[in-house]
PDB file of N, CA, C and O in Angstrom:
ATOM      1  N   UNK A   1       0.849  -1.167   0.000  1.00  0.00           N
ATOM      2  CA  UNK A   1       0.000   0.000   0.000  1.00  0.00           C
ATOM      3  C   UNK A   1       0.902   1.240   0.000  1.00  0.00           C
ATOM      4  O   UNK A   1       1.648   1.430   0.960  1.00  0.00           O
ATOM      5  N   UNK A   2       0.865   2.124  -1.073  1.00  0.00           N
ATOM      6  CA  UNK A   2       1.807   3.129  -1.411  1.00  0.00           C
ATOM      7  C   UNK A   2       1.015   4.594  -0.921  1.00  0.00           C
ATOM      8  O   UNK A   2       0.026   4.737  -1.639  1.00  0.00           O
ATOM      9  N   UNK A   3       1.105   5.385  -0.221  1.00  0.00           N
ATOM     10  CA  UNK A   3       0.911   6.397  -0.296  1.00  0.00           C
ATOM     11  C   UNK A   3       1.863   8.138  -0.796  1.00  0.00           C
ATOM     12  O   UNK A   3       3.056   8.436  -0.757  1.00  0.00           O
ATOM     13  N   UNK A   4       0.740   8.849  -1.184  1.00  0.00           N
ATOM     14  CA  UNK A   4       1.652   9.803  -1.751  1.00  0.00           C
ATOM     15  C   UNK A   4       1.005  11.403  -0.937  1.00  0.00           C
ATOM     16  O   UNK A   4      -0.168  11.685  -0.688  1.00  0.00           O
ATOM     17  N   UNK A   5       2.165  12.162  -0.695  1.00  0.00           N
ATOM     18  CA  UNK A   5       1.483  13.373   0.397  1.00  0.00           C
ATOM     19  C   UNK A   5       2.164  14.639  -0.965  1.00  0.00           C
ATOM     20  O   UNK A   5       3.232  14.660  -1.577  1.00  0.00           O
ATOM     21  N   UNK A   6       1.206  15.358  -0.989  1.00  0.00           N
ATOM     22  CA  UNK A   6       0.940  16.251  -1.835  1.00  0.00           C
ATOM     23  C   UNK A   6       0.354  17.421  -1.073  1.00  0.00           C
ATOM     24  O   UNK A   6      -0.582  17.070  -0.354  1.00  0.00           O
ATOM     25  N   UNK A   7       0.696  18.968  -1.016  1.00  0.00           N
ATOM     26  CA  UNK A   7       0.225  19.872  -0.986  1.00  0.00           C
ATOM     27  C   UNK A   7      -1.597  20.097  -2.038  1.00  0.00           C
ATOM     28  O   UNK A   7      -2.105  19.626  -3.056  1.00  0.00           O
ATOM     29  N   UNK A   8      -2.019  21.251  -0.788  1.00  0.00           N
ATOM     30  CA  UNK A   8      -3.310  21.204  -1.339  1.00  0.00           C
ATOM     31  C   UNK A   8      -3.294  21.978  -2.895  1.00  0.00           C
ATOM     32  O   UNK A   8      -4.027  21.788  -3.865  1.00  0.00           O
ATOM     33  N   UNK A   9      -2.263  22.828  -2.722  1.00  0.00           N
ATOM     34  CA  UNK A   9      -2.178  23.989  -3.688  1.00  0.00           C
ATOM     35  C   UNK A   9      -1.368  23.509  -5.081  1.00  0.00           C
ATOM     36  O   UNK A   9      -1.322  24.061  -6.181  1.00  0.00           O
ATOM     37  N   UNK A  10      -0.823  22.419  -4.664  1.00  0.00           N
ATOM     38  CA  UNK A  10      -0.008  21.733  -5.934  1.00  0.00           C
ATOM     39  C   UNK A  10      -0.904  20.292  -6.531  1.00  0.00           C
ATOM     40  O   UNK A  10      -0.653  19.748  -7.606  1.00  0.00           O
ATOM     41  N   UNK A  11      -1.542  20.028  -5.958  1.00  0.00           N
ATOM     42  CA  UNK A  11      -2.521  19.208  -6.068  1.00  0.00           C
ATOM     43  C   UNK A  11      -3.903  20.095  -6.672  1.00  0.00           C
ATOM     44  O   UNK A  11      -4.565  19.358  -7.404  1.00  0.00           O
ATOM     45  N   UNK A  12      -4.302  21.032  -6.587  1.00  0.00           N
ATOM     46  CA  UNK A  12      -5.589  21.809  -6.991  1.00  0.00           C
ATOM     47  C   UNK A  12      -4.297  22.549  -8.458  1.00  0.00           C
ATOM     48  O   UNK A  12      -4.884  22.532  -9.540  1.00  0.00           O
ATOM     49  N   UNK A  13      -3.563  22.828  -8.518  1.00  0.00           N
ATOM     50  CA  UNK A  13      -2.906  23.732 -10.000  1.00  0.00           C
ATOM     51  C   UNK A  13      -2.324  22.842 -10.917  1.00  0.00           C
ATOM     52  O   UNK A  13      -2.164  22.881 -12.137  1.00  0.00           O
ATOM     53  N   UNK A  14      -1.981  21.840  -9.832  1.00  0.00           N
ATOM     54  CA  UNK A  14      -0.535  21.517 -10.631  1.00  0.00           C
ATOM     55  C   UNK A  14       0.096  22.011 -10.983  1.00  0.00           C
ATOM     56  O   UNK A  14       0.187  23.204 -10.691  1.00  0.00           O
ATOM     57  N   UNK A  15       0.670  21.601 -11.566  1.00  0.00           N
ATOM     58  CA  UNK A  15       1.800  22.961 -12.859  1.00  0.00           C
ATOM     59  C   UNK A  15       2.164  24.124 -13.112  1.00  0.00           C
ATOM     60  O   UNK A  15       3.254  24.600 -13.428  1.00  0.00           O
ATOM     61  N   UNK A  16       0.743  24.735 -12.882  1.00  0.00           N
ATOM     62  CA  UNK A  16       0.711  25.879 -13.277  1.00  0.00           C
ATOM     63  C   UNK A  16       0.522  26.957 -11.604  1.00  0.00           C
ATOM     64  O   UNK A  16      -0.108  28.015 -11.610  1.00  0.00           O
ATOM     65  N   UNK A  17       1.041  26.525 -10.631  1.00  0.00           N
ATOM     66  CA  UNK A  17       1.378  27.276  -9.508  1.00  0.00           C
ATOM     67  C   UNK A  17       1.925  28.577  -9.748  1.00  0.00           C
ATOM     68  O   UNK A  17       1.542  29.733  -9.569  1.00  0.00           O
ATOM     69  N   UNK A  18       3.135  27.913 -10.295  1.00  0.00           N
ATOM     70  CA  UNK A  18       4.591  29.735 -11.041  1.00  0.00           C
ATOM     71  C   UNK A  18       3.397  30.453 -11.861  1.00  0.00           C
ATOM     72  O   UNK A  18       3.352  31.683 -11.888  1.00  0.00           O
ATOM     73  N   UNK A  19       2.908  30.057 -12.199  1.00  0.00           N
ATOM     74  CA  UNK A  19       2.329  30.791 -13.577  1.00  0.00           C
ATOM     75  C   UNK A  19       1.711  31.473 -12.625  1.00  0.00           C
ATOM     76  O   UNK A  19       2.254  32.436 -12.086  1.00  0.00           O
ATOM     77  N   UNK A  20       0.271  30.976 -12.243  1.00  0.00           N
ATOM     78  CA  UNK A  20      -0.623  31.401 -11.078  1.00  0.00           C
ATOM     79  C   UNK A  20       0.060  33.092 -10.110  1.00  0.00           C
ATOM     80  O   UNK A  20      -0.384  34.239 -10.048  1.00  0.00           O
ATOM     81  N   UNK A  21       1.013  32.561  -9.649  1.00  0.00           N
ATOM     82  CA  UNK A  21       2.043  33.409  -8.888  1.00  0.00           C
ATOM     83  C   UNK A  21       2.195  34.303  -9.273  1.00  0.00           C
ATOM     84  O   UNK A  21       1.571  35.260  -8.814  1.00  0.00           O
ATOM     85  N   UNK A  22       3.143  34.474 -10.365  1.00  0.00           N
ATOM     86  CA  UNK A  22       4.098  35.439 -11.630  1.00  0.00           C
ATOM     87  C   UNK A  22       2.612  36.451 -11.826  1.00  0.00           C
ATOM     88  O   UNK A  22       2.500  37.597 -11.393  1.00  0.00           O
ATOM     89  N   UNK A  23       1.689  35.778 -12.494  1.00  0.00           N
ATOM     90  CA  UNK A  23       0.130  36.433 -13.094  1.00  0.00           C
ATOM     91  C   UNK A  23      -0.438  37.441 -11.722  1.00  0.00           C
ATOM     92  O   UNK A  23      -0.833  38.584 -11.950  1.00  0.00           O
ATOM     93  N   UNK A  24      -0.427  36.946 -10.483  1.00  0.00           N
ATOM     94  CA  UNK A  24      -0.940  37.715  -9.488  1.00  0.00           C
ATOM     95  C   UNK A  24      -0.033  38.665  -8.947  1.00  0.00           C
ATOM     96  O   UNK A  24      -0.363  39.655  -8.295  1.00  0.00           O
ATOM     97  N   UNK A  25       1.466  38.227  -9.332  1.00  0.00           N
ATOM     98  CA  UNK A  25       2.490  39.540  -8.772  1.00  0.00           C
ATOM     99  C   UNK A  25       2.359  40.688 -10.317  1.00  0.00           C
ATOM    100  O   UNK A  25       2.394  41.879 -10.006  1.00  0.00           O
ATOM    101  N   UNK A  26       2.253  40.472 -11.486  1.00  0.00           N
ATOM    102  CA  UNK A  26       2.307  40.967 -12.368  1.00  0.00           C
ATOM    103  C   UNK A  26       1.095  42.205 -11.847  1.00  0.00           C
ATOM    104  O   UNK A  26       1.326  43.396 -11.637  1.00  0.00           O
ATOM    105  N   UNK A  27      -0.432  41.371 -11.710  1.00  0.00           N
ATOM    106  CA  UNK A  27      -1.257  42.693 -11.751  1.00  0.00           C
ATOM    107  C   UNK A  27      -1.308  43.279 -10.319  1.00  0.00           C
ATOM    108  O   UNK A  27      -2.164  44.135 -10.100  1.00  0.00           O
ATOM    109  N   UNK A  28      -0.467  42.897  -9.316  1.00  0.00           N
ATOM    110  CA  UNK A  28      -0.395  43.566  -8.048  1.00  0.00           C
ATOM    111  C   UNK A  28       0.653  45.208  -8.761  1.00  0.00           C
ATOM    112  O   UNK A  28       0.380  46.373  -8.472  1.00  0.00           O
ATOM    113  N   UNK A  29       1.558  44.846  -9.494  1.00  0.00           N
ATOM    114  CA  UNK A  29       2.572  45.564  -9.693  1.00  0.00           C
ATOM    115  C   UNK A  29       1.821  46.867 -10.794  1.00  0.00           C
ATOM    116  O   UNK A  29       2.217  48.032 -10.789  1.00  0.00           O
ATOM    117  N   UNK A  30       0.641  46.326 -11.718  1.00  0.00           N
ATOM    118  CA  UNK A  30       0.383  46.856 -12.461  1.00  0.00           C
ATOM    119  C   UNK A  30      -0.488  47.904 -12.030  1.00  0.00           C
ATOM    120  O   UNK A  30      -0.721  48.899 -12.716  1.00  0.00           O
ATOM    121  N   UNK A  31      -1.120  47.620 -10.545  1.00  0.00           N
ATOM    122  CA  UNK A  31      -1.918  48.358  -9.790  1.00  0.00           C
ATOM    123  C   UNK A  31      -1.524  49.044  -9.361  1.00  0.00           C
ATOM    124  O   UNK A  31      -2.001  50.178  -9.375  1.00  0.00           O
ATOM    125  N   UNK A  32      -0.044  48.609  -8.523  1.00  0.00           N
ATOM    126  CA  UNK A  32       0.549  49.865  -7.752  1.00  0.00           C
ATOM    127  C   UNK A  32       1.198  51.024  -8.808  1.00  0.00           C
ATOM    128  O   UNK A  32       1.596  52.087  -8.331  1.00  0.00           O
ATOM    129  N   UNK A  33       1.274  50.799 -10.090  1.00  0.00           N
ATOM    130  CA  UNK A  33       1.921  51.396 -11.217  1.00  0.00           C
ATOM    131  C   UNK A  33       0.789  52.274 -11.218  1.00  0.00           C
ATOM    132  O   UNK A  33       1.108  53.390 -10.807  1.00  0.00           O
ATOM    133  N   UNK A  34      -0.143  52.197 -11.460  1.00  0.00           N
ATOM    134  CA  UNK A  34      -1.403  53.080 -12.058  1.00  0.00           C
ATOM    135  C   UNK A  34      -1.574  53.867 -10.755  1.00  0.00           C
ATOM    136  O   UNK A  34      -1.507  55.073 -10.992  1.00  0.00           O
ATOM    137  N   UNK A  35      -1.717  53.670  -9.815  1.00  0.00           N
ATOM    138  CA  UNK A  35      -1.505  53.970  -8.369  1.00  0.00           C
ATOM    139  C   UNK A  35      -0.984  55.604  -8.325  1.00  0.00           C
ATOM    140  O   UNK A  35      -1.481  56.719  -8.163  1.00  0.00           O
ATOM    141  N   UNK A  36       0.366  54.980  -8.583  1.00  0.00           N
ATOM    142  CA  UNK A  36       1.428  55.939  -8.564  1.00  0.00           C
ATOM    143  C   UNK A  36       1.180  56.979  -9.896  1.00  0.00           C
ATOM    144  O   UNK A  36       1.159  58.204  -9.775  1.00  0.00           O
ATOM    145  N   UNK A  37       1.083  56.595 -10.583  1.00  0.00           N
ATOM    146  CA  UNK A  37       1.027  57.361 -12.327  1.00  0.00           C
ATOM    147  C   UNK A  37      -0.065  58.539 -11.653  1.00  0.00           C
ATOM    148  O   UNK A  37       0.206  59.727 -11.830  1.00  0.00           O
ATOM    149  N   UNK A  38      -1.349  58.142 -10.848  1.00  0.00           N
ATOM    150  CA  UNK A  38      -2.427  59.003 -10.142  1.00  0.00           C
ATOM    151  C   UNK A  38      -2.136  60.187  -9.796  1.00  0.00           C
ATOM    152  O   UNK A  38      -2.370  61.328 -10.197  1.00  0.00           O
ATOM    153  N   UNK A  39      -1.275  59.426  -8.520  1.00  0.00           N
ATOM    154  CA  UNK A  39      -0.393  60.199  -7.515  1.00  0.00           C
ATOM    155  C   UNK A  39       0.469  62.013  -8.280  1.00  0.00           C
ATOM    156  O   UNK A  39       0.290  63.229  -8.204  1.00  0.00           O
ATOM    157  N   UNK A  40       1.518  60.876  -9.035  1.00  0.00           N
ATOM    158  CA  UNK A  40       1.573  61.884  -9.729  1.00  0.00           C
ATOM    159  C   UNK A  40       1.096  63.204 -10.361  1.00  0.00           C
ATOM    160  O   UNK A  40       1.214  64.336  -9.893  1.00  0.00           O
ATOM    161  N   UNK A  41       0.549  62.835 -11.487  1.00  0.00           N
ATOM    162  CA  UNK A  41      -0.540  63.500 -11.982  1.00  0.00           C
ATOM    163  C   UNK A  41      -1.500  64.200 -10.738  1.00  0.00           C
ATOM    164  O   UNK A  41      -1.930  65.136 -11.411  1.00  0.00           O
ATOM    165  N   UNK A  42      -1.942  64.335  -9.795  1.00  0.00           N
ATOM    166  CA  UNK A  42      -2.437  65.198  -9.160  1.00  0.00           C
ATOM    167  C   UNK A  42      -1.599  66.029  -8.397  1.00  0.00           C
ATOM    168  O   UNK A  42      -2.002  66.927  -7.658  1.00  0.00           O
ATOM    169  N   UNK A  43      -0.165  65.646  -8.629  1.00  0.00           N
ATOM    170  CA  UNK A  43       0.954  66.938  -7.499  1.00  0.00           C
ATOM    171  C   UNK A  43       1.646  67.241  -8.700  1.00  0.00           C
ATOM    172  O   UNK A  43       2.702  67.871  -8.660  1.00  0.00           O
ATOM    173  N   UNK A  44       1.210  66.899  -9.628  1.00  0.00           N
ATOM    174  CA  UNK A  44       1.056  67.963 -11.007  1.00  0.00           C
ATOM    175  C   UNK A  44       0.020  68.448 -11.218  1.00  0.00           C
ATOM    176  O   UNK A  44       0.287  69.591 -11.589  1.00  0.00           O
ATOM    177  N   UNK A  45      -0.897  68.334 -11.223  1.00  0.00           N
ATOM    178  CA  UNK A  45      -2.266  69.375 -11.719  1.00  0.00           C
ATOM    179  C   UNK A  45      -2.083  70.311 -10.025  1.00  0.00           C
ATOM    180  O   UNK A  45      -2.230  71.524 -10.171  1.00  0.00           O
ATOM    181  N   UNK A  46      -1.860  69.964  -8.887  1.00  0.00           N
ATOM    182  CA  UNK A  46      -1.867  70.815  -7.858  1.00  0.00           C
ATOM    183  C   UNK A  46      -0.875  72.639  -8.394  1.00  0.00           C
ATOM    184  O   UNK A  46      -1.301  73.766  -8.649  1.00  0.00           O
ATOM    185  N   UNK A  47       0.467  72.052  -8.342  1.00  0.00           N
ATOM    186  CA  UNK A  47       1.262  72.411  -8.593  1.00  0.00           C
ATOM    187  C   UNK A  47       1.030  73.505  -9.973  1.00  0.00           C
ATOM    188  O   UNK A  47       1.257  74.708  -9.843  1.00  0.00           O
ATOM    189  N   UNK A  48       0.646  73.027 -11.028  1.00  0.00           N
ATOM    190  CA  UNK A  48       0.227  73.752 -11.935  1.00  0.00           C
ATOM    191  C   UNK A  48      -1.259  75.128 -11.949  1.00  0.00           C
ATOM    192  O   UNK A  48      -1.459  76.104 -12.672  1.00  0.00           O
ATOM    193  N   UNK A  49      -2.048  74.512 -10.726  1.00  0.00           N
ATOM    194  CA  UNK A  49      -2.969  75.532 -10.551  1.00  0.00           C
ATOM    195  C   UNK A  49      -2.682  76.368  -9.124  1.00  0.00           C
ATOM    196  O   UNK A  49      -3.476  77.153  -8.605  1.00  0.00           O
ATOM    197  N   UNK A  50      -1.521  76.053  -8.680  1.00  0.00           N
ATOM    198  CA  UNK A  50      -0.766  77.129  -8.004  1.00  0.00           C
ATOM    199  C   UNK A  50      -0.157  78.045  -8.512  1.00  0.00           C
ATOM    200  O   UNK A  50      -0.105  79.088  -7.861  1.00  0.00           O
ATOM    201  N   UNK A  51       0.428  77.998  -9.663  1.00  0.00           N
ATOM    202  CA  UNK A  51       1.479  78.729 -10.546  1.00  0.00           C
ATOM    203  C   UNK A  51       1.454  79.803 -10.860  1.00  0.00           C
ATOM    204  O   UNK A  51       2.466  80.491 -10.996  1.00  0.00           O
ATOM    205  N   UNK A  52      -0.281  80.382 -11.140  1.00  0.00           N
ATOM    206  CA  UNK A  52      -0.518  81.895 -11.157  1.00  0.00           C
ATOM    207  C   UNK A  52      -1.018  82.876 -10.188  1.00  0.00           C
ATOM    208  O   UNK A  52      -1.345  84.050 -10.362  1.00  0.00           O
ATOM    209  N   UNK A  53      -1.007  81.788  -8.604  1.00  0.00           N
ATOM    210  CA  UNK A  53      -0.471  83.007  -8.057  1.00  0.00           C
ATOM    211  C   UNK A  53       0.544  83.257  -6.631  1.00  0.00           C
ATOM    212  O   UNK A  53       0.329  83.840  -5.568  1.00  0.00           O
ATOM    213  N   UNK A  54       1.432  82.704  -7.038  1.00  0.00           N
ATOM    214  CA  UNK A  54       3.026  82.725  -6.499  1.00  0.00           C
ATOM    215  C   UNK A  54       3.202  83.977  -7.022  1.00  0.00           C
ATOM    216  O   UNK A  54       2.930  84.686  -6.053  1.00  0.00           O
ATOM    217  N   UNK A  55       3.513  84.791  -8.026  1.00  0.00           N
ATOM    218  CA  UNK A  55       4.001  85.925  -8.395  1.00  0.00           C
ATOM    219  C   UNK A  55       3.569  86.849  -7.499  1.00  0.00           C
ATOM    220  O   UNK A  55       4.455  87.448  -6.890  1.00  0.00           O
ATOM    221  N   UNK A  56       1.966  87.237  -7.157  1.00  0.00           N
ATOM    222  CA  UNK A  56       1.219  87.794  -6.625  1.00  0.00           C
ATOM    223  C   UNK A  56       1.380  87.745  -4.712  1.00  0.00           C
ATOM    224  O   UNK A  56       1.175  88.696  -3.957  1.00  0.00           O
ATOM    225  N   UNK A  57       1.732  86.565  -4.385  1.00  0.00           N
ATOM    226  CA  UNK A  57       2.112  86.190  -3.213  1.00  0.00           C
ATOM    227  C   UNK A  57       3.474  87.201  -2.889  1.00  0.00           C
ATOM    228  O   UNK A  57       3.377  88.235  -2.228  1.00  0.00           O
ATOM    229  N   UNK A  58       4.335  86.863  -3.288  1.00  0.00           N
ATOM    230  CA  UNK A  58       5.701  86.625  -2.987  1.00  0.00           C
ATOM    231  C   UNK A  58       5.248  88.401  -3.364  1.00  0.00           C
ATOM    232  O   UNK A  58       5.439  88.941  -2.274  1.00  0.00           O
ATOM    233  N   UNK A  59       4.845  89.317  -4.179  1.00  0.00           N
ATOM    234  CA  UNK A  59       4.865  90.395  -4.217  1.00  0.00           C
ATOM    235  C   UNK A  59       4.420  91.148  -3.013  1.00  0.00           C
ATOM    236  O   UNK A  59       4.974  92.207  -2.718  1.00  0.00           O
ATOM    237  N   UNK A  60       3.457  90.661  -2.311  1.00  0.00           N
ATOM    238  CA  UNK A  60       2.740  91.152  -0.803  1.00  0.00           C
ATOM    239  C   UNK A  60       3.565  90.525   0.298  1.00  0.00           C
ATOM    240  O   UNK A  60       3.054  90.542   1.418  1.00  0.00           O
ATOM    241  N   UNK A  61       4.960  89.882   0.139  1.00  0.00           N
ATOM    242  CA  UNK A  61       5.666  89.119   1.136  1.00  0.00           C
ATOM    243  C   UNK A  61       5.260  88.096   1.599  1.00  0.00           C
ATOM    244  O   UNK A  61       6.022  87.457   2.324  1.00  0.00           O
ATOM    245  N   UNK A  62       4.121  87.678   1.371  1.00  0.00           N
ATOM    246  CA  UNK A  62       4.041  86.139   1.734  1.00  0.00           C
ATOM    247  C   UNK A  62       4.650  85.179   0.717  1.00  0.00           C
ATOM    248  O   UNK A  62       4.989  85.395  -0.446  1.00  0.00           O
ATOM    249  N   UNK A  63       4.719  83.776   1.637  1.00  0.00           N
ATOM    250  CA  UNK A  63       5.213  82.792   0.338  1.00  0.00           C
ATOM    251  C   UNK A  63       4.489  81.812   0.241  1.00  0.00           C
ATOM    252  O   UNK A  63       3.382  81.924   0.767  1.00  0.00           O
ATOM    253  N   UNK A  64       4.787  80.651  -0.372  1.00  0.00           N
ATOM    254  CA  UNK A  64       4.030  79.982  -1.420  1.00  0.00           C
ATOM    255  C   UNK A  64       2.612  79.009  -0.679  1.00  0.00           C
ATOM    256  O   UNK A  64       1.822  78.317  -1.321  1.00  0.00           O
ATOM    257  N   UNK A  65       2.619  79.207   0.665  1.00  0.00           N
ATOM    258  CA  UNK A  65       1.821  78.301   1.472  1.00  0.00           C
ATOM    259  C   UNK A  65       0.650  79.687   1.721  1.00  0.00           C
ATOM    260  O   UNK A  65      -0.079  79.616   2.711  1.00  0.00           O
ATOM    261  N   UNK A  66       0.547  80.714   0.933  1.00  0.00           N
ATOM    262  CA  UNK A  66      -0.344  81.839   1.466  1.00  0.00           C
ATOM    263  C   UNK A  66      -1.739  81.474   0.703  1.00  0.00           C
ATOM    264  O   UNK A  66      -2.738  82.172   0.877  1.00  0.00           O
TER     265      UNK A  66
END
């Protein structure tokens, strides 16, 4: 009588575990990418609708947090 001990997770994929893996780190990475690209882009649009009036600031002595 031979028995064989197998994981649940290699036993339910087989084979295709790495794949499985690789595929779920891929769109974790692709999320935090878009994430960030967001991020960006809004401390650029911030930044850009600050821009006209720093001149005006800094002329009355305050600075850029006025």
């Amino acid at each position: 009588m031979a028995s064989q001990v197998a994981t649940l997770l290699a036993d339910i994929n087989g084979e295709y575990t790495p794949l499985y893996f690789n595929l779920m780190q891929g769109a974790t990475l692709f999320v935090l990418l878009v994430v960030c690209a967001n991020i960006a882009n809004l401390q650029f649009a911030r930044g850009i609708a600050r821009r006209p009036r720093l001149p005006c600031a800094r002329r009355w002595g305050r600075g850029a947090d006025a």
